[in-house]
C-alpha positions in Angstrom: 8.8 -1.5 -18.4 11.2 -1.4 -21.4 9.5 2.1 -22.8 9.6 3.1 -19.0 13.6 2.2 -18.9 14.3 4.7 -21.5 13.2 7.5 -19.1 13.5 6.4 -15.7 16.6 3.0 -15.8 15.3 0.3 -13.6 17.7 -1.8 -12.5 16.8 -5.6 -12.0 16.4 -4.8 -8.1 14.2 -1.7 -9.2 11.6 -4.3 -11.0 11.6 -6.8 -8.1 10.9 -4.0 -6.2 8.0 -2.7 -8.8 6.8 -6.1 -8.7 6.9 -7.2 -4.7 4.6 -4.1 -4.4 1.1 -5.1 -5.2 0.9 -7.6 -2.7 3.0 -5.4 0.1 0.7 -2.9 -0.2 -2.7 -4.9 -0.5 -1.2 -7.0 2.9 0.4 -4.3 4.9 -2.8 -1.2 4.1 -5.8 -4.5 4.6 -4.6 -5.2 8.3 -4.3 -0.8 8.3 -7.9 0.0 7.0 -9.8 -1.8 9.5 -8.6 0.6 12.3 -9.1 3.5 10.1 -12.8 2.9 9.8 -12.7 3.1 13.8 -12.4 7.0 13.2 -14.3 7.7 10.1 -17.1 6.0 8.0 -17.1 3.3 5.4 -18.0 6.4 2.7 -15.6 8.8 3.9 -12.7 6.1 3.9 -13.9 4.5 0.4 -13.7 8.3 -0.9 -10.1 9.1 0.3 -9.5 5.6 -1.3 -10.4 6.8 -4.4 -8.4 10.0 -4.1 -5.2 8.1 -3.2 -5.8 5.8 -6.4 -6.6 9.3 -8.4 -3.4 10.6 -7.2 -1.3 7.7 -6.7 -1.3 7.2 -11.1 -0.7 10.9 -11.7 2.3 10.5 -9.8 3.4 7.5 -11.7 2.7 9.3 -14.6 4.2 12.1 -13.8 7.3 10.3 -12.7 11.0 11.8 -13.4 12.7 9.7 -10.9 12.6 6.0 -9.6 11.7 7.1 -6.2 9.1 9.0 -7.5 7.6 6.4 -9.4 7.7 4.0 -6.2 6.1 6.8 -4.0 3.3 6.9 -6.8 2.7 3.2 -6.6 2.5 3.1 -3.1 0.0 5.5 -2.9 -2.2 4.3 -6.1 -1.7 0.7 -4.5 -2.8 1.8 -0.7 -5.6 3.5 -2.2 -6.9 0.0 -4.1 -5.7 -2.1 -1.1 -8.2 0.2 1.6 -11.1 -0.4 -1.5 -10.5 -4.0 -1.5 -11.4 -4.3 2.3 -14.3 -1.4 2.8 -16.1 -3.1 -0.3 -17.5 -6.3 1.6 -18.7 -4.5 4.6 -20.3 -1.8 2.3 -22.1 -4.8 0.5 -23.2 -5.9 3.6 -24.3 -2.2 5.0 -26.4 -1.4 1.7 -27.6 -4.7 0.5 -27.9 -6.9 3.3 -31.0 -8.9 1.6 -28.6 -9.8 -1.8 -25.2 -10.1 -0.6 -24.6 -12.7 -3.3 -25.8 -10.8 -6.4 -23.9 -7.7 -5.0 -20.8 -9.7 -4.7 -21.3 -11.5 -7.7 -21.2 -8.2 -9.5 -18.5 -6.6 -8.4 -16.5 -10.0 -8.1 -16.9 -10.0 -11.9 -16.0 -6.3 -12.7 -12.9 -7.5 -10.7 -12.2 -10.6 -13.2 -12.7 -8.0 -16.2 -10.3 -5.1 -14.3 -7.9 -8.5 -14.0 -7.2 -9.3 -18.2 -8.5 -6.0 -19.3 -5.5 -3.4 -18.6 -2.4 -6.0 -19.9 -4.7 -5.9 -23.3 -4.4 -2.4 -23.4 -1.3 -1.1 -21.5 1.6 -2.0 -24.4 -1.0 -0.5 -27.2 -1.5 2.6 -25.8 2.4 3.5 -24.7 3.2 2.2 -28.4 0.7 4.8 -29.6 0.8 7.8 -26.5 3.8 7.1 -24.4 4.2 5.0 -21.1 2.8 7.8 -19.2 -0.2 8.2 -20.6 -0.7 4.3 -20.7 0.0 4.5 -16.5 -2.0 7.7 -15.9 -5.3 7.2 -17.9 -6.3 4.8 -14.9 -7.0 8.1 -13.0 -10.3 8.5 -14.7 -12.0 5.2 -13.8 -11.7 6.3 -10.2 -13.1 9.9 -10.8 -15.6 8.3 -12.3 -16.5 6.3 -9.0 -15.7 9.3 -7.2 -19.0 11.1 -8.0 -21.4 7.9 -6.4 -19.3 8.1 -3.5 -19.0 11.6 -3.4 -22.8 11.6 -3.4 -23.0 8.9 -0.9 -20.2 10.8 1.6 -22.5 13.9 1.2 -25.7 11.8 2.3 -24.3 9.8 4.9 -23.4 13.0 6.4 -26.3 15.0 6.5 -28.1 11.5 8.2 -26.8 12.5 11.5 -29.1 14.7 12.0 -31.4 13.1 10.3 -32.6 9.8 11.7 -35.3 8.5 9.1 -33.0 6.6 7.0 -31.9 3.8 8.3 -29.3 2.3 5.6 -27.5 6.0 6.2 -26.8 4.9 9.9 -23.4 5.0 11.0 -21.1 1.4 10.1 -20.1 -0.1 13.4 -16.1 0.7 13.9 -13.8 -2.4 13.9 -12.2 -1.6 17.4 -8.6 -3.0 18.0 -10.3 -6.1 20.1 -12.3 -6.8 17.8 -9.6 -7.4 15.3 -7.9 -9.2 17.7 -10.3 -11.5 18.0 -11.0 -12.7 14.4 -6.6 -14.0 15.1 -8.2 -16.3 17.3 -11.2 -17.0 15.2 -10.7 -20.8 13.2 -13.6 -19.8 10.9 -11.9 -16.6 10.1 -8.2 -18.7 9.4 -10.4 -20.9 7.4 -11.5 -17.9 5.1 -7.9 -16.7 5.0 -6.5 -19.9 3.8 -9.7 -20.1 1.0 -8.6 -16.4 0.0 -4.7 -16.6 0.3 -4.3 -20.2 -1.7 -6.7 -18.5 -4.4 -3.9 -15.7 -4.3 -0.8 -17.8 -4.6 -1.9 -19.6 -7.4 -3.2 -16.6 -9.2 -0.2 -14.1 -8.3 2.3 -17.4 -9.3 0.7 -17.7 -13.0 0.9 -14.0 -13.7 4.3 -14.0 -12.7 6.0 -17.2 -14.5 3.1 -19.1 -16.6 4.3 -17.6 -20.1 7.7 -18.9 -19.4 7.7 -21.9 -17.5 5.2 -23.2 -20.6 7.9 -21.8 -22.7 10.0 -24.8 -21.6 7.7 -27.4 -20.8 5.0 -27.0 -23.6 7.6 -25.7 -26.0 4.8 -22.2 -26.7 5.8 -19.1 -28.3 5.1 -16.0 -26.5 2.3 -15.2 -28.0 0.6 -18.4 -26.8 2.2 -18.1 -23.4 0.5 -14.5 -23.9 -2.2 -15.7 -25.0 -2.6 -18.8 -22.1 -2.1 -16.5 -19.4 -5.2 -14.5 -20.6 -7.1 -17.5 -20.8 -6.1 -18.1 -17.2 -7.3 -15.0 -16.0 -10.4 -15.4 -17.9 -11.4 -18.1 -16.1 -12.7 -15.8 -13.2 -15.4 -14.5 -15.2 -17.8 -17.5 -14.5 -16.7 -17.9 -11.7 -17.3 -14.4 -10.0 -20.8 -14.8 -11.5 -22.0 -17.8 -9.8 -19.6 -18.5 -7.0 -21.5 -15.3 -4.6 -24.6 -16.4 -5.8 -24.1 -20.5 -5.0 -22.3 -19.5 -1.7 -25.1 -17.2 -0.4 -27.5 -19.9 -0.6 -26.0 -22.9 0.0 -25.7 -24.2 3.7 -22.4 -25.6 3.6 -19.7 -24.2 0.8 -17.7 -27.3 1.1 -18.6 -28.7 -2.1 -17.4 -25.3 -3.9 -14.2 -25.8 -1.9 -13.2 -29.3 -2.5 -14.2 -28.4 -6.6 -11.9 -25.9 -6.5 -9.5 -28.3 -4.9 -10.1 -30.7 -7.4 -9.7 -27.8 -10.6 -6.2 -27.0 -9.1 -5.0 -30.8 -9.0 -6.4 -31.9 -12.1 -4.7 -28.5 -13.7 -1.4 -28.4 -12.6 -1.0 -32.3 -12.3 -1.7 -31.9 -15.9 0.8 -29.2 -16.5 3.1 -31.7 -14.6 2.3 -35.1 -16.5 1.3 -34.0 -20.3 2.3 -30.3 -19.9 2.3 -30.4 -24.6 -1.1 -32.2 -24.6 -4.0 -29.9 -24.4 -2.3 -27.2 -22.6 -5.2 -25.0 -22.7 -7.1 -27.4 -21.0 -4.8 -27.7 -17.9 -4.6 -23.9 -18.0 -8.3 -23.7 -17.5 -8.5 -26.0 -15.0 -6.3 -23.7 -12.9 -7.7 -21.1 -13.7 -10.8 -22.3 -12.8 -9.7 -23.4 -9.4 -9.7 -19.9 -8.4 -13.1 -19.9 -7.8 -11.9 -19.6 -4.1 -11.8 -15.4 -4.8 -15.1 -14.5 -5.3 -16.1 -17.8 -2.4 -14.0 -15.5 0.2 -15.1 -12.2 -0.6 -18.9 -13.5 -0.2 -18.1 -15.7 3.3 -16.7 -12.4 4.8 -20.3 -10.9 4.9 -21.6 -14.6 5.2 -20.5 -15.4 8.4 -20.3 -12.3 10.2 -23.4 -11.2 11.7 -22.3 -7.1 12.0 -20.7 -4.6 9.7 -18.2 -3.9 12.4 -17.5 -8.0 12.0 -16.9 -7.7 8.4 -14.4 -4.9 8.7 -12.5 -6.5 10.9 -12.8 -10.1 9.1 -12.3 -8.3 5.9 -8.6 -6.7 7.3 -7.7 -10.0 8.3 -8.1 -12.0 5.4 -7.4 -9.8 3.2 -4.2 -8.2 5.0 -2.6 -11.8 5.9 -3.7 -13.4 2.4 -2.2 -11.0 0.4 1.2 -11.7 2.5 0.5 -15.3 2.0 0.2 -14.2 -2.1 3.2 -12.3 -1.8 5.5 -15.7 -1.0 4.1 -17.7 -3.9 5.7 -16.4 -6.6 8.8 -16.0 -4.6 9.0 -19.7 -3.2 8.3 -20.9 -6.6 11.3 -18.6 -8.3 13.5 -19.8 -5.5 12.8 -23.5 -6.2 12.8 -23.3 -10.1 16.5 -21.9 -9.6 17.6 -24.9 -7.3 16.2 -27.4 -8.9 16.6 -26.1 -12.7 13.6 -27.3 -13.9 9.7 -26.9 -13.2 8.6 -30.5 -11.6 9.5 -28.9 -8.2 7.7 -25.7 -8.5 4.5 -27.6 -9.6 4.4 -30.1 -6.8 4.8 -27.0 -4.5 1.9 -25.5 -6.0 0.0 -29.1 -6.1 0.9 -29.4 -2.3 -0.1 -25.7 -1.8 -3.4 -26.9 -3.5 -4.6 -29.0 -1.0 -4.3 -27.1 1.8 -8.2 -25.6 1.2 -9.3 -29.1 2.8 -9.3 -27.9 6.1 -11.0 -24.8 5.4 -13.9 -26.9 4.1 -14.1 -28.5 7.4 -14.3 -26.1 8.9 -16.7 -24.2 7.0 -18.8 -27.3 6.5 -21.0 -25.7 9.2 -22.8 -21.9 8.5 -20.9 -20.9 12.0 -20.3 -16.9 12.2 -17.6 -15.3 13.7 -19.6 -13.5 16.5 -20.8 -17.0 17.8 -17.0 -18.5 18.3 -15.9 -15.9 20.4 -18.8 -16.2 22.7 -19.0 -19.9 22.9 -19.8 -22.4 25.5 -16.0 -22.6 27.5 -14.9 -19.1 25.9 -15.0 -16.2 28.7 -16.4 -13.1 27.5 -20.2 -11.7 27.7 -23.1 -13.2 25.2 -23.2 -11.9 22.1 -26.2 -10.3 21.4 -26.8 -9.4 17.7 -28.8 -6.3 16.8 -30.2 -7.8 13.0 
């Protein structure tokens, strides 16, 4: 941001603003895409996903104004939002035998994509400018462009072609089918596993280096340093979480652990916050296990693609709002109360909240079956697997 100032001055309002995006975008395109894919297929959608994202850092790079810069993230940003919701149903479309090792591995290319860029962004504006530091991102999605290209031209020419089956077209999430999964506890339930993951995740990136700059007395380097530790804490998780998930029966153990990681982190950070900081820092980071746990129960308990696009829109479109409020609400209560003890117990009360979900998900219930149950009106469901 400072190299950026030089060129383009961004006001304090500016950075909220470059902030606050993210989030925006990831909410307001997830609840979007899912009515998107009701015109066109998941490969055609996932491709003009990958253009947006392609074009989207060119214009930041390219920037000469602040509104140009914002019109470039918005795009870059729709683009990855619209790819964060097609990606589960496309799991479930191509690999329907090994949705947890599919997840698993793309859950963990996340977790890299999530410490990876801050490592690199200040060394390579220090060395090549800011702009080549923003717009080098365009190549790793022309490099995904060619698979999808190739799997857009395919899934084409399968129309008239019926031998294939995996080529068939993706059910569309209709608009009552989307809907539905509002009124769906097992879909809330995935939502809250997904969004408090979020929160937790988008509030450390935001204030962890400073907020142990006062309470564990760390330079920035450690703060730096902490934070990255935090973050690579999803690593092991995204490897085994999909797996675990996809064949246990119940994923309430995995939800009360992570439960338990957050409490014992940030009751840490709370109690002994100069004692083994890295050690309440992993806890936390640990407790997002939750991530990769909702990204593998979308395809889990849906029993049709046009199921997980919808369910996919909806948790990820409201959790990302949900993520969107953390940070703020703990900024807004670290400036009342002038201190950190009040943010933490928000974020230890925030913590527990995943209890319910692991009720309700105690029991391998799919979507499909709540809207059709015994009392509901509405036809049988009848599932074509």
């Amino acid at each position: 941001m400072t190299e950026i100032n030089a060129d383009i001055p961004l006001s304090a309002v500016g950075l909220g603003v470059l902030g606050m995006l993210p989030p925006v975008c990831f909410a307001l395109f997830g609840i979007l895409t899912p009515l998107a894919t009701k015109r066109a297929s998941l490969e055609f959608v996932t491709t003009m996903a990958l253009v947006a994202i392609v074009v989207g850092h060119l214009l930041r790079a390219g920037s000469t104004s602040f509104v140009m810069l914002v019109v470039g993230s918005v795009v870059a940003f729709a683009g990855m939002s619209v790819g964060n919701v097609v990606l589960p149903p496309l799991v479930k479309r191509y690999f329907p035998d090994r949705i947890g090792i599919v997840t698993s591995l793309y859950a963990t290319v996340i977790s890299v994509s999530t410490f990876l860029p801050p490592l690199l962004a200040v060394p390579v504006a220090d060395s090549a400018g800011w702009r080549v530091s923003l717009g080098m991102w365009a190549l790793t999605a022309l490099i995904a462009l060619a698979p999808w290209s190739s799997l857009l031209i395919r899934a084409r020419a399968s129309r008239f072609d019926e031998v294939d089956p995996t080529t068939a077209e993706v059910e569309a999430a209709s608009a009552a089918m989307f809907g539905r999964v509002w009124r769906t506890p097992v879909a809330w339930a995935i939502m809250v596993v997904f969004s408090i993951s979020s929160v937790n995740v988008y509030t450390f990136f935001a204030w962890l280096p400073k907020m142990l700059a006062e309470i564990a007395n760390t330079t920035a380097g450690e703060g730096g340093a902490l934070l990255s530790l935090f973050a690579a804490m999803g690593l092991p998780t995204a490897l085994l979480v999909p797996v675990l998930a996809a064949r246990m029966r119940s994923v309430s153990v995995l939800i009360y652990s992570a439960v338990a990681m957050f409490l014992i982190g940030q009751f840490g950070l709370l109690l002994v916050p100069e004692t083994a900081t890295w050690l309440w820092v992993s806890f936390t980071g640990l407790g997002s296990l939750l991530f990769p746990l909702a990204l593998v129960l979308i395809n889990a308990r849906t029993r049709t693609h046009e199921g997980s696009v919808a369910l996919s829109g909806f948790v990820q479109g409201v959790g990302y709002v949900v993520a969107a409020l953390g940070p703020l609400l703990f900024g807004l209560l670290h400036d009342l109360s002038g201190g950190w003890v009040w943010p933490l117990v928000f974020l230890i009360i925030v913590a527990l909240v995943p209890v319910w979900a692991g009720i309700v998900l105690s029991k391998p219930r799919m979507i499909e079956d709540e809207w059709h149950a015994p009392g509901t009106s509405g036809g049988r469901f009848v599932s074509d697997a």
